[in-house]
C-alpha angles and dihedrals in degrees: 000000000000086000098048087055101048081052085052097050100053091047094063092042091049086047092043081050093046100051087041094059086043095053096051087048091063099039092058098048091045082055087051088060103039082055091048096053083041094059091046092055097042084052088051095046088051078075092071096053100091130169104045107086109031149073112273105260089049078049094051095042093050084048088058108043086046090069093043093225108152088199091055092042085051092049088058103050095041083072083060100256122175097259075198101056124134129205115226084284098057096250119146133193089262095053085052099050091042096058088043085047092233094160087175091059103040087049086056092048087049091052095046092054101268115169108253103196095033113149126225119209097273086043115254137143144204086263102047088054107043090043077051099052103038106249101143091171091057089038097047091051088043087053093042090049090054105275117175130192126150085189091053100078094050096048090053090055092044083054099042097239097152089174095051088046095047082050084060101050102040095049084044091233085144133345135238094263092063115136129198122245093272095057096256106132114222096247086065080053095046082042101043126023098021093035102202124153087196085059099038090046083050096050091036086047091048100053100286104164116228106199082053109134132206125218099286093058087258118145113216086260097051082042089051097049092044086052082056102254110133101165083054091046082056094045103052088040081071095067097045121109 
């Protein structure tokens, strides 16, 4: 009986070990993508700081566009300033007013002949910052003017933005089987690093395909599991045939 309890008793601690190791696992990588969403918006944010790499009427212009005065955005180009001019990182005034969410102002810019699918150096666009940051508005009128990114839908699942991906989808910008540059479909984005039952629900709702695989031959549930999600991994098993 002696024996039996000593059994018990390292099986508990071998269980209490176990969770605990799990635990931190998940933590870390948690921490990974919390850092990885941090460093994008500390890259976007780097938009609004105007001022500092430029001639002085870009300067002027991004300055401009930061506050999202359309007086002051007038004022500027009135003294025949490139609407279209980019500071030493390739970021123009559009760019700045569509990661604040100024729609006024993006709307003015549009007007004025700004470049709607400009680039900047790391290679984002008015569309991929404000579908990252949430702005519907500003990502409904980019759409509407003629914005293209193949990187925007991604990054609003990845943000958890359900309105900006339904956007997407109803006006068949992309589809619910869209993948990022590196293979891995957007559900295996909503699964396994958002985490979110409602996106995954929308893409799943919209024609997302279950059985799809990434690169790595993982279906969103294996991705998810391997993410450390096992509630999601459950989840999603239930919609596979």
């Amino acid at each position: 009986m002696k024996k039996n309890l000593n059994n018990w008793r390292m099986f508990y601690l071998f269980l209490f070990l176990f969770n605990i190791i799990l635990f931190f696992t998940r933590l870390n990588r948690t921490n990974q993508q919390n850092s990885e969403i941090s460093a994008l918006r500390a890259e976007l944010a780097t938009f609004a700081m105007t001022g500092r790499k430029g001639d002085p009427c870009t300067v002027a212009l991004h300055m401009a566009a930061e506050s999202g005065r359309i007086n002051s955005l007038k004022q500027v180009l009135d003294q025949g300033v490139n609407v279209n001019a980019q500071d030493t990182e390739g970021v123009t005034a559009l760019m700045i007013a569509s990661v604040l969410g100024h729609k006024e102002a993006v709307e003015f810019l549009i007007a004025n002949g700004a470049e709607i699918n400009t680039k900047g150096k790391n290679g984002i666009t008015a569309l991929f910052a404000a579908s990252y940051m949430g702005h519907f508005a500003v990502v409904e009128l980019l759409l509407d003017r003629g914005a293209s990114d193949l990187k925007a839908l991604p990054i609003a699942v990845r943000a958890g933005h359900n309105k900006i991906v339904t956007l997407f989808l109803d006006k068949g910008i992309a589809n619910a089987n869209t993948k990022t540059d590196e293979g891995l479909p957007i559900l295996h984005i909503a699964a396994g690093r958002l985490g979110r039952k409602d996106m995954v629900r929308l893409l799943l709702a919209r024609g997302a395909d279950i059985n799809a695989k990434d690169k790595n031959g993982d279906t969103a549930r294996i991705f998810a599991e391997k993410e450390g999600r096992t509630e999601m991994a459950r989840f999603l098993k239930r919609f596979e045939k």
